[in-house]
N, CA and C atoms as a LAMMPS dump frame, in Angstrom:
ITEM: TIMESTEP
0
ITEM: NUMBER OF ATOMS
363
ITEM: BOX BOUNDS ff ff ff
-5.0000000000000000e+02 5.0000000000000000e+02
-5.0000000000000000e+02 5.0000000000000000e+02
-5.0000000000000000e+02 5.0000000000000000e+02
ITEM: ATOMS id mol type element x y z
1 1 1 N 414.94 -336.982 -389.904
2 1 2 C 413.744 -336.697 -389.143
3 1 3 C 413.92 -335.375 -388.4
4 2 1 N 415.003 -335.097 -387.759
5 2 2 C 415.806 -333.488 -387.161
6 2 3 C 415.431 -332.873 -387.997
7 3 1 N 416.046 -332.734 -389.178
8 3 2 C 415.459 -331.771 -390.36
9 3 3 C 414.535 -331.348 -390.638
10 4 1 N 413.581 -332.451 -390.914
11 4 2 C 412.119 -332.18 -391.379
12 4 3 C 411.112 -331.466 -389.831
13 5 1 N 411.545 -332.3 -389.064
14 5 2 C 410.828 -331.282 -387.299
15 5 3 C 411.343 -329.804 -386.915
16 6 1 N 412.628 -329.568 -388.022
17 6 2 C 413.328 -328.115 -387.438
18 6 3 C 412.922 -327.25 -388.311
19 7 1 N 412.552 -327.879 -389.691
20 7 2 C 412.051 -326.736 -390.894
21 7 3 C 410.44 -325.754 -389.946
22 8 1 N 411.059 -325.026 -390.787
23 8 2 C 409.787 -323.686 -390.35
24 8 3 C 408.453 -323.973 -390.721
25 9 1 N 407.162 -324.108 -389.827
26 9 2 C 406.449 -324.541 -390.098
27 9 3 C 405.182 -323.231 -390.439
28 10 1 N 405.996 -321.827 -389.814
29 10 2 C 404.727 -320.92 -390.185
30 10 3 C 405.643 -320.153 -391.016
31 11 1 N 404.557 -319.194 -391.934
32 11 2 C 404.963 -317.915 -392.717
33 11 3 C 404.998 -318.485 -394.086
34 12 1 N 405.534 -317.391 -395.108
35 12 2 C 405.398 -317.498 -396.002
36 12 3 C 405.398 -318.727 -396.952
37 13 1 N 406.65 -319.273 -396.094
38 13 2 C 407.826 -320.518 -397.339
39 13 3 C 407.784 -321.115 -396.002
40 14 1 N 406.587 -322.05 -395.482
41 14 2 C 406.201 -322.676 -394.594
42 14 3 C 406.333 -324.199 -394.345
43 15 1 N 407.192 -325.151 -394.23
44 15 2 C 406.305 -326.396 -394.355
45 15 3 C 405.818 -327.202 -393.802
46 16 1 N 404.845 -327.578 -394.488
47 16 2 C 403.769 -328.554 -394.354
48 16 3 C 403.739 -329.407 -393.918
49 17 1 N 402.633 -330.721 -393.148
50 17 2 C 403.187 -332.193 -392.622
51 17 3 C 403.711 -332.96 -394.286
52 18 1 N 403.054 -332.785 -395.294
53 18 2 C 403.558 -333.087 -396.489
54 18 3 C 404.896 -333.204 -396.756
55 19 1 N 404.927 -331.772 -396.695
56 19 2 C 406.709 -331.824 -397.248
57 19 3 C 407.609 -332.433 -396.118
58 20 1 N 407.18 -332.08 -394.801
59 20 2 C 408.121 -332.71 -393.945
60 20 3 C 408.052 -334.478 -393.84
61 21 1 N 406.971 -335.06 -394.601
62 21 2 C 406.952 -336.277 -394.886
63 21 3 C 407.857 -336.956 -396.398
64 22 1 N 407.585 -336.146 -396.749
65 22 2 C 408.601 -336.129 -398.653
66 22 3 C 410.615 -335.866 -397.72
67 23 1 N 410.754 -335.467 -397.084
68 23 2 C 412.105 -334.872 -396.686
69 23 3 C 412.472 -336.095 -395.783
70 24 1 N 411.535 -336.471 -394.955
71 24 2 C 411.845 -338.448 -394.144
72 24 3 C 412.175 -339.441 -395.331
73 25 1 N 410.859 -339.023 -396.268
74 25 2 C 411.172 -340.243 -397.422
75 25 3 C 412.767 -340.388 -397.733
76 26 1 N 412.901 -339.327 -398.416
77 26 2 C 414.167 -338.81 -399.209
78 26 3 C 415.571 -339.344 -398.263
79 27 1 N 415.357 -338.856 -397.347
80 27 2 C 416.401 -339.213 -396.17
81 27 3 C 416.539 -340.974 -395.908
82 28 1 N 415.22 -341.403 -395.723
83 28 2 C 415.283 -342.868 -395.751
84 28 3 C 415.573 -343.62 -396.961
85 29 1 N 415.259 -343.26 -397.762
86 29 2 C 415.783 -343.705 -399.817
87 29 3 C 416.925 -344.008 -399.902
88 30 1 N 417.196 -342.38 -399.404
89 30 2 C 418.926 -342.158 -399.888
90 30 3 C 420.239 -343.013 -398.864
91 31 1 N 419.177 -343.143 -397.372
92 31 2 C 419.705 -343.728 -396.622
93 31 3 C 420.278 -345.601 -396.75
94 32 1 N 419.069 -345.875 -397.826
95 32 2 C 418.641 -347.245 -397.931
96 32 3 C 419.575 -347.402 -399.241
97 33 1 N 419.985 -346.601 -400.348
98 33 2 C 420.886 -346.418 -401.477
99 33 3 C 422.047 -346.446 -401.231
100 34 1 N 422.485 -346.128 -399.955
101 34 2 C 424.032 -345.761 -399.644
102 34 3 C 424.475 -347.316 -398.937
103 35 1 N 423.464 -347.69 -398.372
104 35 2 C 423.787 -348.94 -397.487
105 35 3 C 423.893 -349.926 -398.587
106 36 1 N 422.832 -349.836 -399.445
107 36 2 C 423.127 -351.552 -400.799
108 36 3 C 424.486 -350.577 -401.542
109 37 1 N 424.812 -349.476 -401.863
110 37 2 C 426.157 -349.006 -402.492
111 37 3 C 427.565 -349.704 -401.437
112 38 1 N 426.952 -349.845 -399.943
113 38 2 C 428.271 -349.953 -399.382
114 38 3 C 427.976 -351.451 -399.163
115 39 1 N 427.088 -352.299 -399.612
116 39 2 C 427.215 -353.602 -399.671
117 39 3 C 427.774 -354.509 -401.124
118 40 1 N 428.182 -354.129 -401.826
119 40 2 C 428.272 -354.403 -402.778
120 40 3 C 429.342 -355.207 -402.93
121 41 1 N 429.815 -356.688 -403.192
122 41 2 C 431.012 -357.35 -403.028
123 41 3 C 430.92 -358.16 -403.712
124 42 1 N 432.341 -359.208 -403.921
125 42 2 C 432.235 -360.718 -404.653
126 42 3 C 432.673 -361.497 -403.282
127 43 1 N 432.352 -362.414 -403.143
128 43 2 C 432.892 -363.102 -401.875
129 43 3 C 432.927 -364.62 -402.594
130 44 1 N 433.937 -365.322 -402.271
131 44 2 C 435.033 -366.722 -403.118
132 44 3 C 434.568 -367.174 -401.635
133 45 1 N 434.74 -368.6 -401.985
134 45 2 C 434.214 -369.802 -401.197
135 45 3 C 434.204 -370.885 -401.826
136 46 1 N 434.783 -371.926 -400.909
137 46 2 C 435.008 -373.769 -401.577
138 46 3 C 433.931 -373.892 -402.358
139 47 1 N 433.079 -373.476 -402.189
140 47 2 C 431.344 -374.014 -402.766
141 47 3 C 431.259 -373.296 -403.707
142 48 1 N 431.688 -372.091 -403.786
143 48 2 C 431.337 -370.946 -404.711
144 48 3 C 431.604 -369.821 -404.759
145 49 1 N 430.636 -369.089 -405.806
146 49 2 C 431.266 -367.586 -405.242
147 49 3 C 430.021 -366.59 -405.28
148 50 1 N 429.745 -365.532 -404.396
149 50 2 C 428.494 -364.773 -404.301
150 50 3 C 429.126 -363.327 -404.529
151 51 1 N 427.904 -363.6 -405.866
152 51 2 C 428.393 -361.338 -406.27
153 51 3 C 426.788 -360.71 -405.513
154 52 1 N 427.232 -359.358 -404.748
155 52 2 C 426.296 -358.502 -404.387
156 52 3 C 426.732 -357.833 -405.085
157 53 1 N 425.227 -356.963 -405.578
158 53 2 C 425.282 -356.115 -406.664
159 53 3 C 424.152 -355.004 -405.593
160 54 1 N 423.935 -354.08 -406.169
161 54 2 C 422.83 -352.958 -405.748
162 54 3 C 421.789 -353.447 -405.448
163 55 1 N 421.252 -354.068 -406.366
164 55 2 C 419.957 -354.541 -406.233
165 55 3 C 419.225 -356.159 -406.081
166 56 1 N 420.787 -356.373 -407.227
167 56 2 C 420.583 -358.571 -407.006
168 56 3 C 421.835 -358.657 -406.173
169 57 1 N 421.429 -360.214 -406.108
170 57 2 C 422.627 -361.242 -404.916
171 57 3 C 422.121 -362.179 -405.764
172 58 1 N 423.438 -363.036 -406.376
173 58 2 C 423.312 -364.258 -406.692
174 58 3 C 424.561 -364.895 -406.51
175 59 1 N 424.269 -366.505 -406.297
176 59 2 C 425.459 -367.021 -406.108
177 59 3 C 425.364 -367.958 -407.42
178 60 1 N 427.172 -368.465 -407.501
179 60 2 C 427.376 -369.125 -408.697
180 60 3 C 428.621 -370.275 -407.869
181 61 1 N 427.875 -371.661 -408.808
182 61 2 C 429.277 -372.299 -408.236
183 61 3 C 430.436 -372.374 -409.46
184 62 1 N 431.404 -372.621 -409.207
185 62 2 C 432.722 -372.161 -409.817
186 62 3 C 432.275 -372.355 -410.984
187 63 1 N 432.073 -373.677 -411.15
188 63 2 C 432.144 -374.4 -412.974
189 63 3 C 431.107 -373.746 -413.531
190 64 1 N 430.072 -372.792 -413.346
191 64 2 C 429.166 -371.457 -413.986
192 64 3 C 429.799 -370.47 -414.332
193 65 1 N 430.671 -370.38 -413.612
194 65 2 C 431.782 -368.763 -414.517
195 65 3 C 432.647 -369.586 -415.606
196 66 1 N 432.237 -369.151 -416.609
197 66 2 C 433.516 -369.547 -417.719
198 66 3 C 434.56 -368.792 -418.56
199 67 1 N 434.053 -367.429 -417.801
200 67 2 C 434.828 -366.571 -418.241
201 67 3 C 434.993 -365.186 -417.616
202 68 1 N 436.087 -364.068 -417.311
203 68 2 C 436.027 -363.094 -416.284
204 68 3 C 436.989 -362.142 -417.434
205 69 1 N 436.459 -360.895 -416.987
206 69 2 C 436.862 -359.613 -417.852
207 69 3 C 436.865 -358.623 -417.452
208 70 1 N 438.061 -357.551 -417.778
209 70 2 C 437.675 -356.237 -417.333
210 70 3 C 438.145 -355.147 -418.183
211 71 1 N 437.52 -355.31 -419.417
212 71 2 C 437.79 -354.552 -420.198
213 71 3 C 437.664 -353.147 -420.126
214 72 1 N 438.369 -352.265 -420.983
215 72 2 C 437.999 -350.811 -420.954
216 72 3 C 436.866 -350.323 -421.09
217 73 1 N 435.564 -351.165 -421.917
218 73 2 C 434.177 -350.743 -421.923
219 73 3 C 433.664 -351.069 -420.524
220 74 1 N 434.198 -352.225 -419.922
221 74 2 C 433.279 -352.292 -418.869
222 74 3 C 433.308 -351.401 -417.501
223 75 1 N 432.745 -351.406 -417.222
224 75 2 C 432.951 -350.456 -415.373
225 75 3 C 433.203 -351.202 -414.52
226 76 1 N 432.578 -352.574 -414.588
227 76 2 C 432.768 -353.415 -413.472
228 76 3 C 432.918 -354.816 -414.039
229 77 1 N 433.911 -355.671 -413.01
230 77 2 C 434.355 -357.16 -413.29
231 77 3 C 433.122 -357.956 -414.172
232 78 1 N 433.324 -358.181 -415.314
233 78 2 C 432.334 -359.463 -416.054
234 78 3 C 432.291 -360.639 -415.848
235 79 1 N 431.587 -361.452 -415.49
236 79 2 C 431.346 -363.073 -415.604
237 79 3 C 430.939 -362.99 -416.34
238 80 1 N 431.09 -364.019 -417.366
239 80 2 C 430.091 -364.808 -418.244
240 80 3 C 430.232 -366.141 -417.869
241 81 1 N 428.686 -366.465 -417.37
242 81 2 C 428.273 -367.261 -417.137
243 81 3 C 427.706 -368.689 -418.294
244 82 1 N 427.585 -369.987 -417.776
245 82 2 C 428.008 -370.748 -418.7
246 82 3 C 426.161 -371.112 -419.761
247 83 1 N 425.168 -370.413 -418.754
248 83 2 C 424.35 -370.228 -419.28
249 83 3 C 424.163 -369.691 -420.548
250 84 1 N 425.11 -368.599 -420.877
251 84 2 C 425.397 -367.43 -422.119
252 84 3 C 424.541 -366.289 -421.032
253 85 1 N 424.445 -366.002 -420.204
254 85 2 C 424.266 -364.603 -419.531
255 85 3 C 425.852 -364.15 -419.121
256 86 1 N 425.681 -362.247 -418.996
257 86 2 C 427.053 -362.445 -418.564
258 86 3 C 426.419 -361.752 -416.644
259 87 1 N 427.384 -361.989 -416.572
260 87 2 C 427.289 -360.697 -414.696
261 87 3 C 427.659 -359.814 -414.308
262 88 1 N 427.431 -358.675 -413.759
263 88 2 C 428.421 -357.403 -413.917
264 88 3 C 428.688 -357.978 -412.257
265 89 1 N 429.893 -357.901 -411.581
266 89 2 C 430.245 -358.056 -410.652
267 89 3 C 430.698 -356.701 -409.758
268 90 1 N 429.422 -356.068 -409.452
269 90 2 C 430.141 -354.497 -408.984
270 90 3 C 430.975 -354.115 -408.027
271 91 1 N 431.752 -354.87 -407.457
272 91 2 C 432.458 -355.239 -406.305
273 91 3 C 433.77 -355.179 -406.937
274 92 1 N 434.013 -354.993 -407.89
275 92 2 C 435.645 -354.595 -408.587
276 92 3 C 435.471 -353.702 -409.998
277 93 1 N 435.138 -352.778 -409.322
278 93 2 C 435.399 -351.475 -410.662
279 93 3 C 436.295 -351.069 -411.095
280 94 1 N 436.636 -350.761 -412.597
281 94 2 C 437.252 -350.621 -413.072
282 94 3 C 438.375 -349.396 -412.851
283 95 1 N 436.939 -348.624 -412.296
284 95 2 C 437.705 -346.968 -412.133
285 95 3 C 439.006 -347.203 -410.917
286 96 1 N 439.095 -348.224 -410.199
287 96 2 C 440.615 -348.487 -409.617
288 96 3 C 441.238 -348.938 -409.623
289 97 1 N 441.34 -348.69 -411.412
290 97 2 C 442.862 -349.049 -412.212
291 97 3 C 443.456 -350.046 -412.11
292 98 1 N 444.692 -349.815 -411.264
293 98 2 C 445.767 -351.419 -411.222
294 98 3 C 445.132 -352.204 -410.265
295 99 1 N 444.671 -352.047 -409.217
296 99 2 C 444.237 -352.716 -408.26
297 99 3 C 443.12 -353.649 -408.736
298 100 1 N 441.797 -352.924 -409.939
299 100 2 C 441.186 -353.723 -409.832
300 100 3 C 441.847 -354.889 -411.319
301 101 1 N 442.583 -354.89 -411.55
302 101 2 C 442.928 -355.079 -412.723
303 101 3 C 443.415 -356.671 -412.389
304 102 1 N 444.45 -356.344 -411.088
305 102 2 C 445.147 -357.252 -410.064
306 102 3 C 443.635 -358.267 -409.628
307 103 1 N 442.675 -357.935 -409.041
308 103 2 C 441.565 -358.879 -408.496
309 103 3 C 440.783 -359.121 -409.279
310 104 1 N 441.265 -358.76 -411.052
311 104 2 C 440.315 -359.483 -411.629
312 104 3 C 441.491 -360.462 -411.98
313 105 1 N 442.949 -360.353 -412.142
314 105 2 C 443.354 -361.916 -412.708
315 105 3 C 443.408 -362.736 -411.602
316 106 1 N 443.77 -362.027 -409.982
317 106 2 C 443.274 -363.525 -408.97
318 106 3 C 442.016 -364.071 -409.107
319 107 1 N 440.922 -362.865 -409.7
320 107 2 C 439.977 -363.746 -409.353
321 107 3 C 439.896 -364.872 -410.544
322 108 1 N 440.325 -364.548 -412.037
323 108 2 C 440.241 -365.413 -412.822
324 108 3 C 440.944 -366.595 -412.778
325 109 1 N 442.282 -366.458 -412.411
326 109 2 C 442.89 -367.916 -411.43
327 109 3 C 442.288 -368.847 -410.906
328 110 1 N 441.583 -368.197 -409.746
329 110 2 C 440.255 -368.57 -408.667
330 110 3 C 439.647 -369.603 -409.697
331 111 1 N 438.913 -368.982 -410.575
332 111 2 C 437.785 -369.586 -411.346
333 111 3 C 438.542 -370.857 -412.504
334 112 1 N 439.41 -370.776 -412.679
335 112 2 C 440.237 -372.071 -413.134
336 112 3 C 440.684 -373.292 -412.601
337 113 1 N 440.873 -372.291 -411.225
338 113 2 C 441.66 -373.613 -410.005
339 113 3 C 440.41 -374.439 -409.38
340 114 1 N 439.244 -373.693 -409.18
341 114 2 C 438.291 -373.864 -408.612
342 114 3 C 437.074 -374.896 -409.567
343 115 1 N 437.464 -374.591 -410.446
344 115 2 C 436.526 -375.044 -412.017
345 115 3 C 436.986 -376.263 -412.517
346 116 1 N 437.735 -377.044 -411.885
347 116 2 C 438.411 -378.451 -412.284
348 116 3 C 438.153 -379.437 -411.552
349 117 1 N 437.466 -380.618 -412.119
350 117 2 C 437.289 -381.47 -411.596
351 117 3 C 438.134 -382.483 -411.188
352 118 1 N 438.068 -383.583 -410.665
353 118 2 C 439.009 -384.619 -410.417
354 118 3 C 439.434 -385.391 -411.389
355 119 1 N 438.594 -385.346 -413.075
356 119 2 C 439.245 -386.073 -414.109
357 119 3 C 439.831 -384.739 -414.687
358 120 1 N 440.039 -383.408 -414.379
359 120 2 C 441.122 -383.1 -415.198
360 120 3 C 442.182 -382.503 -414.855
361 121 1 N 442.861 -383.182 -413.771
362 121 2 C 443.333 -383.343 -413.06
363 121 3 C 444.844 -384.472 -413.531
């Protein structure tokens, strides 16, 4: 909002209430893009587990993941879910290597230990 009230409003290359309304937008967008980028997680729980993604939030209880991956095609942790959908879990990307490599086999542990009932047991 500083920005757009400090731009030059007379002379040649002037702007406008327009543009100084397009320059709030932009600022609030980008503002609103960075905040769901820095929300983005898997969070594990007795009950279940909830992936934030950019744009969705869904939760899954354990025995729905039947399968977890992080292959070289993917960018981010896979569920496949028992529906036959899979999930991109953007909360463990690939691009950090060993680390995420490490929280995808706890998390696949997770989803084994968690995924068993009392008869198989």
């Amino acid at each position: 909002v500083a920005i757009a009230l400090l731009l030059p409003g007379e002379g040649e290359h002037g702007w406008g209430p327009g543009s100084r309304i397009a320059v709030i937008v932009v600022a609030v967008l980008s503002a609103w893009f960075l905040h769901r980028l820095a929300a983005v997680r898997v969070e594990t729980g007795d009950s279940g587990v909830l992936v934030v993604n950019v744009l969705t939030r869904r939760r899954l209880e354990w025995a729905e993941i039947v399968g977890v991956r992080l292959s070289r095609d993917d960018a981010w942790l896979m569920l496949d879910i028992a529906d036959g959908s899979n999930l991109a879990a953007m909360g463990v990307m690939r691009s950090e290597g060993a680390y995420a490599q490490q929280q995808a086999r706890d998390f696949a542990r997770l989803v084994v230990e968690r995924s068993r009932t009392d008869s198989d047991h």
